[in-house]
C-alpha positions in Angstrom: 167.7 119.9 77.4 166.6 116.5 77.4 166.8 116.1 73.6 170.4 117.1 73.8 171.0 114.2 76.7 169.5 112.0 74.4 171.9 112.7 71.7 174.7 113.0 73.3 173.8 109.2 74.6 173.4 108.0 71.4 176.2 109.7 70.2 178.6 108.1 72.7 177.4 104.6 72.6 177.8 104.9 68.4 181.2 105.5 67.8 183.3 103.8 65.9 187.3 104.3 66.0 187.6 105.4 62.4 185.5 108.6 63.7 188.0 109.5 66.2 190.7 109.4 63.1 188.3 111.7 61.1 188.0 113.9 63.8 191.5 114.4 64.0 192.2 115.1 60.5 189.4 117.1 60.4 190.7 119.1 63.4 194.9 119.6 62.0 192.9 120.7 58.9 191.2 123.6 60.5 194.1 124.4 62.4 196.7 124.5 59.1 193.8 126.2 57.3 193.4 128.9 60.3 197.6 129.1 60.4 197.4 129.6 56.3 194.9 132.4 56.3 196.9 133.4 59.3 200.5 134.1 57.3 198.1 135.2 54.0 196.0 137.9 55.6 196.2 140.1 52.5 194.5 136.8 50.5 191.4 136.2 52.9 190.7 140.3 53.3 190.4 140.5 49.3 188.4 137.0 49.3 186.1 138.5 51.8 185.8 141.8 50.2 185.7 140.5 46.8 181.9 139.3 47.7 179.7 141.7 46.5 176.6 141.2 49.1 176.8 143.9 51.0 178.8 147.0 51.8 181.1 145.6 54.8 183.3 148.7 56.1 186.3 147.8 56.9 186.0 147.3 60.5 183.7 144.4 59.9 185.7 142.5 57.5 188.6 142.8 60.5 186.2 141.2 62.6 185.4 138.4 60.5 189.1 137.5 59.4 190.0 137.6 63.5 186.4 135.4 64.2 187.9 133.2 61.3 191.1 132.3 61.8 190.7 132.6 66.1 187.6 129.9 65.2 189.6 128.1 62.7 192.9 127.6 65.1 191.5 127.1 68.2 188.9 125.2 67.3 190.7 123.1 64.6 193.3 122.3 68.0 190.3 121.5 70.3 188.4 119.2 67.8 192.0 117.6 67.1 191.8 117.0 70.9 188.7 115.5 71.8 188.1 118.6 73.7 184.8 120.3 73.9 184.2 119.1 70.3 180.5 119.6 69.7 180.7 123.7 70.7 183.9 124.4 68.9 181.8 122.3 66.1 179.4 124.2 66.3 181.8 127.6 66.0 183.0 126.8 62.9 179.5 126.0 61.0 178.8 129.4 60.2 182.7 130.0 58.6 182.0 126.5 57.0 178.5 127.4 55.2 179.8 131.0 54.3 182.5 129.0 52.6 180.3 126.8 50.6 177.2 129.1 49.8 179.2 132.5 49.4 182.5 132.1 48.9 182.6 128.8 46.5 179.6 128.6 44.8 180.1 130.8 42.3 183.5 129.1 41.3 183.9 125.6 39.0 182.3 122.8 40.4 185.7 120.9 40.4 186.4 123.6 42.8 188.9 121.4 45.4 187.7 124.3 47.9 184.5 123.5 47.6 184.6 119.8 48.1 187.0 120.3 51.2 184.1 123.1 52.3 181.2 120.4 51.9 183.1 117.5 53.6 184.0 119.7 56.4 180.6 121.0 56.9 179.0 117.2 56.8 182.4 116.4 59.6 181.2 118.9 61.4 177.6 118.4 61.6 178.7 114.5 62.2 181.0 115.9 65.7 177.9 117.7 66.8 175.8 114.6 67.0 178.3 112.3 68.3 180.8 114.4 70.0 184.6 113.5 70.8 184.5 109.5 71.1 186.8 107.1 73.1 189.7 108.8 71.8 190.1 112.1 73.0 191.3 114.4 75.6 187.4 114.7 76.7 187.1 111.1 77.4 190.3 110.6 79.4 189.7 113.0 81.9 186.0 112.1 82.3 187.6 108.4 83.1 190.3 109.9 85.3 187.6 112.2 87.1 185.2 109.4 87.9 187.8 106.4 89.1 188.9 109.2 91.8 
């Protein structure tokens, strides 16, 4: 517990603005890619089943196309916020590193989905250190909280 104080510490008192704009992006991102695999489920069932790792029924691969698009919309919408941003950050690391180690891999290496994969996974590994910033929803309340 204590090394998560500590980082969360350092992660507030090193935060430039321009992270707050990244985190944003990086949030409507997740929550247009959530919305597009949303309106295309057809497209992320056969991308799912199309992997050849392991026999999935189809039950499972329900589950994971609800975990991934739920994951990707909400938490796209809170990391857009400044709202609990390290946890839904941490949500969406697992769909993130599927994405770049099963899903893209095999593809070109000019694969556009893989380089949007990679950044968001280093984003998101960059949210969980320093959180939400001066910017966000998180931040406002705490200040509105404490000068009651």
């Amino acid at each position: 517990m204590i090394v998560l104080s500590k980082i969360e510490g350092w992660g507030n008192r090193h935060h430039p603005a321009i992270f707050d704009i990244a985190r944003i992006i990086l949030g409507l991102f997740l929550l247009l890619k959530g919305y597009a695999f949303l309106q295309n489920l057809p497209y992320l069932e056969r991308m799912l089943s199309d992997q050849k790792l392991s026999n999935l029924s189809p039950g499972a691969i329900g589950f994971i196309m609800f975990y991934v698009i739920f994951v990707h919309m909400t938490g796209g919408t809170l990391i857009m916020l400044g709202i609990s941003t390290r946890i839904a950050s941490i949500l969406q690391l697992p769909i993130i590193i599927a994405a770049i180690f099963v899903i893209n891999i095999f593809k070109s290496p000019l694969s556009t989905e893989l380089w949007y994969s990679i950044a968001c996974g280093i984003l998101l590994l960059l949210f969980v250190m320093i959180g939400s910033g001066p910017f966000s929803l998180d931040n406002y309340l705490n200040k509105s909280k404490m000068s009651k």
